[in-house]
C-alpha positions as CSV (number, residue, x, y, z in Angstrom):
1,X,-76.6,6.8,-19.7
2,X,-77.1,9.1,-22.4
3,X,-78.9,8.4,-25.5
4,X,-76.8,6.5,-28.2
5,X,-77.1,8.5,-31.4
6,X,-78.1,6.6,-34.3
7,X,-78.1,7.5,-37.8
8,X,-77.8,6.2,-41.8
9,X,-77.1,7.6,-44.7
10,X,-75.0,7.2,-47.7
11,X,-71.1,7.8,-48.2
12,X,-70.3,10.4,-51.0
13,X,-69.0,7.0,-53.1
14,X,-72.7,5.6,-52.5
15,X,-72.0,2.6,-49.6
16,X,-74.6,2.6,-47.5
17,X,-74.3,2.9,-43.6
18,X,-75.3,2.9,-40.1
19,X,-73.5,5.2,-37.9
20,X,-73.8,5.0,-33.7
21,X,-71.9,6.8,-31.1
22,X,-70.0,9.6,-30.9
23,X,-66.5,8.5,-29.3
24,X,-63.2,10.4,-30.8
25,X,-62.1,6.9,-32.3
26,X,-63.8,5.5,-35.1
27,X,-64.3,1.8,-35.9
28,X,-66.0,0.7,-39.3
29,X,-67.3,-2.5,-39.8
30,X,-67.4,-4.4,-43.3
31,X,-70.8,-5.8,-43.0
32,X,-71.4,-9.3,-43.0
33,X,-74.0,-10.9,-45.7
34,X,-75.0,-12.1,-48.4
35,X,-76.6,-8.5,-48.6
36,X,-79.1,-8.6,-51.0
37,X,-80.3,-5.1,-50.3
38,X,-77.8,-2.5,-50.7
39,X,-79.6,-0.1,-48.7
40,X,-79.3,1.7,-44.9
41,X,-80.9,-0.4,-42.5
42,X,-84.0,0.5,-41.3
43,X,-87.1,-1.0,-38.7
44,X,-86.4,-4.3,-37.4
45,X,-82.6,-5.0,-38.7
46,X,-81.6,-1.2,-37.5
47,X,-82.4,-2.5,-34.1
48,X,-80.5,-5.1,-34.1
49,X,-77.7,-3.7,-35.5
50,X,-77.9,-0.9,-33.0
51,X,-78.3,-3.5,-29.9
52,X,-75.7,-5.3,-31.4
53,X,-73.3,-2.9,-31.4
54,X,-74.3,-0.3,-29.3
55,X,-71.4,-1.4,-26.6
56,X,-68.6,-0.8,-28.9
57,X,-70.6,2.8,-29.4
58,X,-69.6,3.6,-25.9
59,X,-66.1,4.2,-27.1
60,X,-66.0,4.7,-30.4
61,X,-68.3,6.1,-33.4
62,X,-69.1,2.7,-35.3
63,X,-70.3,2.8,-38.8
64,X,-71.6,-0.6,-39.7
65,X,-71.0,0.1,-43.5
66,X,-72.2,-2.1,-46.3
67,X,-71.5,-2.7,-50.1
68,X,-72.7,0.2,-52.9
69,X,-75.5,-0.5,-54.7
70,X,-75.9,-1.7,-58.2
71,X,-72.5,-4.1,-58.3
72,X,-71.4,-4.9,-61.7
73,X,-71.0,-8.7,-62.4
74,X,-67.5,-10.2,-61.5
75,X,-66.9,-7.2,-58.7
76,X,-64.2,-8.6,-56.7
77,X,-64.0,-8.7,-52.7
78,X,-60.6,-6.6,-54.1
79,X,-62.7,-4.3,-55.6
80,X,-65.0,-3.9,-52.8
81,X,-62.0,-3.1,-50.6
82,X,-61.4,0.1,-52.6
83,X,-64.6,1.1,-52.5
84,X,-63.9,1.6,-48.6
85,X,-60.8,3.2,-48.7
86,X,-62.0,5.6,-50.9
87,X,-64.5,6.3,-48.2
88,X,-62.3,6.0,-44.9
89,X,-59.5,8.3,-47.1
90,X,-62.0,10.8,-47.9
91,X,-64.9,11.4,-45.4
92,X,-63.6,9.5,-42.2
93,X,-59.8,11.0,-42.4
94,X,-58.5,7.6,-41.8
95,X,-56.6,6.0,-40.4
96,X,-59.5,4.0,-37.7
97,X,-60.1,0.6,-36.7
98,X,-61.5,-1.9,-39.3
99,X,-63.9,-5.3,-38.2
100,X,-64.6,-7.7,-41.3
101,X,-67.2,-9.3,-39.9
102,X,-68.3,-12.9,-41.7
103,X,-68.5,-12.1,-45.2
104,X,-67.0,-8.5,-44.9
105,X,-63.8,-10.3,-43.3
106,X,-62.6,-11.1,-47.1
107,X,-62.6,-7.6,-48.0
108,X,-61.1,-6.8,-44.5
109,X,-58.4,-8.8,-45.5
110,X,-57.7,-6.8,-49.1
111,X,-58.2,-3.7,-47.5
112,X,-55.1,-4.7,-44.7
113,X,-52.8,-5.6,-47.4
114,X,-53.8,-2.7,-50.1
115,X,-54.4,0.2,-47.8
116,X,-52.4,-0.8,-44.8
117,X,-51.8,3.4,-44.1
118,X,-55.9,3.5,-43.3
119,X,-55.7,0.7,-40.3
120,X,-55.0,1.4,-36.6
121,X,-56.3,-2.2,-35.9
122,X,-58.0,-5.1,-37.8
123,X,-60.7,-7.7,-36.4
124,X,-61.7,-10.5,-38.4
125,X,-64.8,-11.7,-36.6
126,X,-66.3,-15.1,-37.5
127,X,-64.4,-15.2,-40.6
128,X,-61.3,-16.1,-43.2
129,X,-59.2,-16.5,-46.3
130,X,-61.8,-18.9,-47.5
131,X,-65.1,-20.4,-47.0
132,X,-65.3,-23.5,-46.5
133,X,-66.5,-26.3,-49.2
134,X,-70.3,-26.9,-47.0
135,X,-69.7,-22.7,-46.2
136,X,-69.4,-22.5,-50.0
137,X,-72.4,-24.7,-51.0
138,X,-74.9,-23.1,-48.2
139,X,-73.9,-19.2,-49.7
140,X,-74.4,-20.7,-53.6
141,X,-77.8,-22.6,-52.4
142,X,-79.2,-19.2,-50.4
143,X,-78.4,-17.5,-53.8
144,X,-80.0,-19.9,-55.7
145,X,-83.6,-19.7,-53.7
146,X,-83.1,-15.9,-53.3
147,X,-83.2,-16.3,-57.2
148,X,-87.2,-19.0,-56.8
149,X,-87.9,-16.3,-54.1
150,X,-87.7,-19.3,-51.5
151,X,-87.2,-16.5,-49.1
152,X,-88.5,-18.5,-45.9
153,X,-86.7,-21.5,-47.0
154,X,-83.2,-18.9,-47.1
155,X,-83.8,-17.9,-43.6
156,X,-84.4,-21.3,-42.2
157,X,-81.5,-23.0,-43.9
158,X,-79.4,-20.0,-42.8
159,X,-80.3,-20.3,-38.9
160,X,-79.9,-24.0,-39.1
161,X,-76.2,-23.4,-39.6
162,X,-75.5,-20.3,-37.3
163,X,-76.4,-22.2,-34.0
164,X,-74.5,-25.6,-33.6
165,X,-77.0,-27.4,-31.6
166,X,-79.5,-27.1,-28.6
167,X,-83.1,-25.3,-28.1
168,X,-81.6,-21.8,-29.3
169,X,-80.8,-23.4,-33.0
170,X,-84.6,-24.7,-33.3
171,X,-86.1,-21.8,-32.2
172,X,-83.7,-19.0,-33.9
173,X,-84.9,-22.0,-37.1
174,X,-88.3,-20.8,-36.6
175,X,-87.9,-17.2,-36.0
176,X,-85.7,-16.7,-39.1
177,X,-88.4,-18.6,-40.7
178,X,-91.1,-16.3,-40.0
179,X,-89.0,-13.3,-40.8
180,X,-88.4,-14.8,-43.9
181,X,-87.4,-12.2,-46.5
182,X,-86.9,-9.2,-43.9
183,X,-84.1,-11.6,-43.0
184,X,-82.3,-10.4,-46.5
185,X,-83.5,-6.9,-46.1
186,X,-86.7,-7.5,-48.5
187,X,-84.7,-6.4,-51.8
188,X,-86.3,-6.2,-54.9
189,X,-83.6,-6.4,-57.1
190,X,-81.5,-9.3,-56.3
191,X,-78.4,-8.5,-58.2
192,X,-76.0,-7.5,-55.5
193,X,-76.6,-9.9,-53.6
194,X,-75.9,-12.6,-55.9
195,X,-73.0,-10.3,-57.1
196,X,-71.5,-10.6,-53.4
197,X,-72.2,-14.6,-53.2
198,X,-69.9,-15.2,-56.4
199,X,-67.3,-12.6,-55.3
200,X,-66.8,-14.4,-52.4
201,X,-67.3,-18.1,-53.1
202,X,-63.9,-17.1,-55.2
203,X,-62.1,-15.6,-52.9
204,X,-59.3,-17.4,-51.1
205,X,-56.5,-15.4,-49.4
206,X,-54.4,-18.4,-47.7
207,X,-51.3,-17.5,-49.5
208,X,-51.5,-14.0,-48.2
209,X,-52.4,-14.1,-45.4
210,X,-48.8,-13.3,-44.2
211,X,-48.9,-9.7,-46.0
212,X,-50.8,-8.5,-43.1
213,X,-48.5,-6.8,-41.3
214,X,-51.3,-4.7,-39.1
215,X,-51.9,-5.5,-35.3
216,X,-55.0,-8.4,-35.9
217,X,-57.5,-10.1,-33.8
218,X,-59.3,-13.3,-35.3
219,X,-62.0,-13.9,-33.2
220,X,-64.7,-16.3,-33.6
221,X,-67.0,-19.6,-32.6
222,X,-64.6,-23.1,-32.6
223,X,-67.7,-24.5,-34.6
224,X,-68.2,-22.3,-37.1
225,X,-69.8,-24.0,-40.1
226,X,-68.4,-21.0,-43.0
227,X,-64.7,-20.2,-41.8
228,X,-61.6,-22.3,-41.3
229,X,-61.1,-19.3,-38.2
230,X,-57.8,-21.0,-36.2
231,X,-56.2,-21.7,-39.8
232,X,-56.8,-17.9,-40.3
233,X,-55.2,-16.7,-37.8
234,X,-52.3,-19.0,-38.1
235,X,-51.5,-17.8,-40.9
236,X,-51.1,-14.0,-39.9
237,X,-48.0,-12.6,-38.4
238,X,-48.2,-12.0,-34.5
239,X,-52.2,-12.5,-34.7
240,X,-54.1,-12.6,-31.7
241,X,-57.0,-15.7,-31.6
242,X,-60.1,-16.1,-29.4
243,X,-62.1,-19.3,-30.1
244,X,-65.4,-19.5,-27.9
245,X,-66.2,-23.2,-27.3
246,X,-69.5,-24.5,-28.1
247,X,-70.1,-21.5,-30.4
248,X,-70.6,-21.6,-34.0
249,X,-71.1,-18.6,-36.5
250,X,-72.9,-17.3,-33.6
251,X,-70.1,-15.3,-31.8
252,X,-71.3,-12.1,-31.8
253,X,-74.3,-12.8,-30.0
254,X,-72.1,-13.5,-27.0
255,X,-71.9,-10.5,-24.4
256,X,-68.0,-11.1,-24.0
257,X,-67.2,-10.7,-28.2
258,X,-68.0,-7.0,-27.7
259,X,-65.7,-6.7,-24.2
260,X,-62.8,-8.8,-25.7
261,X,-63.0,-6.7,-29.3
262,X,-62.7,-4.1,-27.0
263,X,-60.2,-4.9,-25.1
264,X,-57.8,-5.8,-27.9
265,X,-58.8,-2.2,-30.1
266,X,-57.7,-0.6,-27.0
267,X,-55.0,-2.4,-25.8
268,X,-51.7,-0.7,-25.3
């Protein structure tokens, strides 16, 4: 197998990205988050984007593609949609594929009602039109120690949540632990971070859920502590729904999320 090409950069409009593959189609995925560090990935979270991923980069050129740097206060998960249409419209010749993965699924959502004309297909992947109230309290509480520098503290009370239950939630507990603030990127200035936590503890898209009228996927763990997932996908016409059992806001970790995304992005 040849070697998967991987490389970041910047978008003329300033989002930063990860780009791997080189297949004719092109997926972009709204990053998930709270990003506090509006930067490329690099070292350790490049890797695992890259492993993550790097099936989907077998078919398609995948830009994992997070928010701009320096956010001002009350930026919207609207106004964060724009930002990557301006980028799809101009640099990537739209229109592609589009995965709002946990807290990018929000802007996913904007972006399928408000720029319909730049989507072949939408996933929403372990995400939806709301968090939910515990969802909403964890995302306010990791902003609030990002704020002490409880940076371990972050990480830990993050894992604890991803995994429902078992060996794999203490021990991803103690790795995230350790990682501690590498885990957030190691940002200095924590301003768009907590910029992203407030724009999407507001953002509820329940009652328009119906306006997206592009072929959708909503895929997802049946445990998952942030989302209300099955709600989500009820709520959009004609929406296709995969629920992993046993899973939480872990999905993506198993090997068939990448084969049934997929197999839905290239369905006929």
């Amino acid at each position: 197998m040849a070697k998967l090409a991987v490389t970041t950069g910047y978008s003329k409009n300033g989002l930063p990205y990860v780009r791997l593959g080189s297949g004719q189609r092109k997926l972009v995925i709204f990053g998930g988050g709270p990003d506090f560090d509006h930067r490329p990935p690099s070292g350790l979270m490049l890797r695992m984007w890259t492993s993550m991923f790097k099936r989907l980069a077998e078919d398609f050129t995948v830009y994992y593609v997070s928010r701009k740097p320096n956010l001002p206060a009350g930026y919207s998960t609207r106004n964060m949609s724009d930002d990557y249409a301006t980028m799809i419209r101009d640099e990537l010749e739209g229109p592609v594929d589009i995965m709002g993965l946990s807290s990018g699924g929000p802007i996913a959502q904007h972006f399928a009602v408000d720029h319909p004309d730049l989507v072949h297909r939408l996933v929403l992947a372990e995400t939806g039109y709301a968090l939910s109230k515990k969802g909403k309290e964890l995302t306010r509480r990791l902003g609030d120690l990002a704020r002490q520098g409880k940076w371990r503290t972050a990480a830990a009370d993050l894992a604890t949540v991803l995994y429902p239950r078992g060996v794999k939630k203490l021990l991803f507990k103690s790795l995230m632990w350790l990682l501690g603030k590498r885990v957030f990127g190691a940002p200095t200035d924590l301003s768009d971070g907590l910029v992203e936590v407030e724009a999407e503890a507001n953002h509820d898209f329940k009652e328009r859920l119906a306006e997206i009228k592009v072929p959708s996927l909503v895929i997802g763990g049946e445990e998952d502590y942030f989302y209300p997932i099955r709600e989500t996908a009820e709520g959009i016409p004609n929406a296709k729904l995969i629920l992993y059992e046993g899973l939480g806001h872990d999905a993506i970790m198993k090997r068939q999320f990448n084969e049934d995304v997929l197999a839905f992005l290239t369905e006929k």
